[in-house]
C-alpha positions as CSV (number, residue, x, y, z in Angstrom):
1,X,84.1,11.2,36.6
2,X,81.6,13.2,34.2
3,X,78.8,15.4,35.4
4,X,76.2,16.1,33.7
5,X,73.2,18.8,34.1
6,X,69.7,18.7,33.2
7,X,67.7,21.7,33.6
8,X,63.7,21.2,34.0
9,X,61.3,23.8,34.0
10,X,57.1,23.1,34.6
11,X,55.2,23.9,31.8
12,X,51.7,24.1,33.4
13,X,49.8,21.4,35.5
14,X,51.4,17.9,33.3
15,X,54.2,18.9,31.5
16,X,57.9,19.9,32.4
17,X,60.6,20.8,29.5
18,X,64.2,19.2,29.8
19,X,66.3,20.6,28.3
20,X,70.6,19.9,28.6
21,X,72.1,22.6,26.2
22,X,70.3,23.1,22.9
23,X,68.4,19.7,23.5
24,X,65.2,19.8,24.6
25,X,62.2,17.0,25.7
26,X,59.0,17.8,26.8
27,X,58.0,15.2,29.5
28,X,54.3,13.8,30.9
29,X,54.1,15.5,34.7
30,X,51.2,14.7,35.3
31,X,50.5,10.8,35.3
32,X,47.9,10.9,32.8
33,X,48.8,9.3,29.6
34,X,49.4,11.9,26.9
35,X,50.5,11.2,23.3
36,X,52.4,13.4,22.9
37,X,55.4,13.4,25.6
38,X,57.1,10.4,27.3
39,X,56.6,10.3,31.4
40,X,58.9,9.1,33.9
41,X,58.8,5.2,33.0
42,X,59.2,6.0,29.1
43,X,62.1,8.7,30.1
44,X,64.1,5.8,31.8
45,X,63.8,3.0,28.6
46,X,64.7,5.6,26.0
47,X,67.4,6.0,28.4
48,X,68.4,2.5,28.3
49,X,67.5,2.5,24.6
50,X,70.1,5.4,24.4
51,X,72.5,3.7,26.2
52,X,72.2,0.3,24.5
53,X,72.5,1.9,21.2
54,X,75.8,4.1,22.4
55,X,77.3,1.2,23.9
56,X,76.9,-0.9,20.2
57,X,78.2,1.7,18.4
58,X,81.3,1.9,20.7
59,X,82.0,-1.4,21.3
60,X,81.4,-3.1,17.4
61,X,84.8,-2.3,16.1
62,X,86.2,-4.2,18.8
63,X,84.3,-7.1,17.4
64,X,84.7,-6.3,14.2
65,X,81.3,-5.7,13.5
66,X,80.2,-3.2,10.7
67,X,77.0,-2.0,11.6
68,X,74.4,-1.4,8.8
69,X,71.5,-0.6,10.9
70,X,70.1,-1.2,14.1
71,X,66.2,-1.4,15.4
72,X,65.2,-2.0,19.1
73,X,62.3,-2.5,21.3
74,X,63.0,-2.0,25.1
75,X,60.0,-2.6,27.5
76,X,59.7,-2.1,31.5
77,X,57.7,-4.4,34.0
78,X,56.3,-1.8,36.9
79,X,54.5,-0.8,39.4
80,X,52.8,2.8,40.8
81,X,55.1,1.7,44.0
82,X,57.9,0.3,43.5
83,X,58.5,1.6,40.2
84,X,60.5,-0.5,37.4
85,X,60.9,-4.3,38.2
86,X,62.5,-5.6,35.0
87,X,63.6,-4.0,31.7
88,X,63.6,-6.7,28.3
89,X,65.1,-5.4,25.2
90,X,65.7,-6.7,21.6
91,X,67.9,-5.6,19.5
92,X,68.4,-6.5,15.7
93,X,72.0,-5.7,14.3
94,X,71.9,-5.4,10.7
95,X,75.5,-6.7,9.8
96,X,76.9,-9.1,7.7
97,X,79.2,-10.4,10.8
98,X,79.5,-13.7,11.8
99,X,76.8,-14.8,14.4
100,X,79.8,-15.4,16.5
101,X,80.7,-11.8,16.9
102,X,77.6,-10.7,17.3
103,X,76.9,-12.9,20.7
104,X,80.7,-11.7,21.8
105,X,79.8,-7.9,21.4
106,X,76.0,-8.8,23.1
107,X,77.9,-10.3,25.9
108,X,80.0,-6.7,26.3
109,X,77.3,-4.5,25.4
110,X,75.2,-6.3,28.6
111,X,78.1,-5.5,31.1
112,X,79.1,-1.4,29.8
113,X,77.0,1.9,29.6
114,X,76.4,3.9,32.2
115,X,72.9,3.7,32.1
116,X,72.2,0.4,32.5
117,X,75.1,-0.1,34.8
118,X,73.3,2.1,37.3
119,X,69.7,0.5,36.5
120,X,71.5,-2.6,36.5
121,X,72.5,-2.2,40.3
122,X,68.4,-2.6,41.3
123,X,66.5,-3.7,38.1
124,X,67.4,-7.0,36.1
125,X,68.1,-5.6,32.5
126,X,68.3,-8.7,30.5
127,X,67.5,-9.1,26.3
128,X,68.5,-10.7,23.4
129,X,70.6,-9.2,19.9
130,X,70.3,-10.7,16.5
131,X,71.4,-10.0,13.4
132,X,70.0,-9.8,10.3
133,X,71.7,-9.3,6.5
134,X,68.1,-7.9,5.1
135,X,68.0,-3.9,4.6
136,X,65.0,-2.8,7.0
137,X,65.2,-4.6,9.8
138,X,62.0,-3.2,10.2
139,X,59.8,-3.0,14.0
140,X,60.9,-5.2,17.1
141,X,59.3,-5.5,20.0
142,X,60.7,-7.2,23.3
């Protein structure tokens, strides 16, 4: 087991600053929607976005995947409420692998992370990888 600490301090009425060690995020408090920091919703997918993209670079050697690049688009379904109901990704490997092993290390990247394991457990996280050989893979969107 692995703890980790993140300390936050308010800066003002709509902004709080994370910080864990020398990295800091300055975060949307305030539930109106600045430009310029990521709230609560946004904090969770580039959590999962995080996630995704630690659990590919782990797990593609096991696959023998070489990674060239990778782009992704995650996207949330919610509510003021009940907060996140679904979470879509799409994620574009640029590889020169066999299609093959790229569906095998989709299928393990969808079952490891600690992230989405934990989201996983009350939201549906569910997405689709590709690959592509071109340099760029350029924008995605889920």
């Amino acid at each position: 087991m692995h703890t980790e600490t993140i300390e936050a301090v308010r800066l003002g009425r709509y902004g709080a600053l994370l910080t864990a060690g020398e990295a800091e995020i300055e975060a949307d408090t305030g539930g109106e929607a600045r430009t310029d920091a990521l709230g609560p919703i946004g904090l969770q997918l580039s959590a999962v976005a995080a996630c995704l993209m630690h659990t590919i670079e782990t797990l593609a050697p096991r696959h023998d995947v070489r990674i060239d690049g990778v782009a992704m688009s995650v996207s949330g379904d919610w509510d003021e409420t009940e907060g996140l109901q679904r979470v879509g990704y799409h994620i574009v490997l640029q590889t020169d692998a066999p299609a093959g092993s790229v569906e095998a290390l989709h299928h393990e990247v969808q079952h490891h992370g600690a992230v989405c394991a934990t989201l996983r457990r009350t939201v549906p996280i569910a997405g689709l990888m590709r690959r592509t050989e071109t340099a760029g893979a350029g924008n995605v969107e889920a």
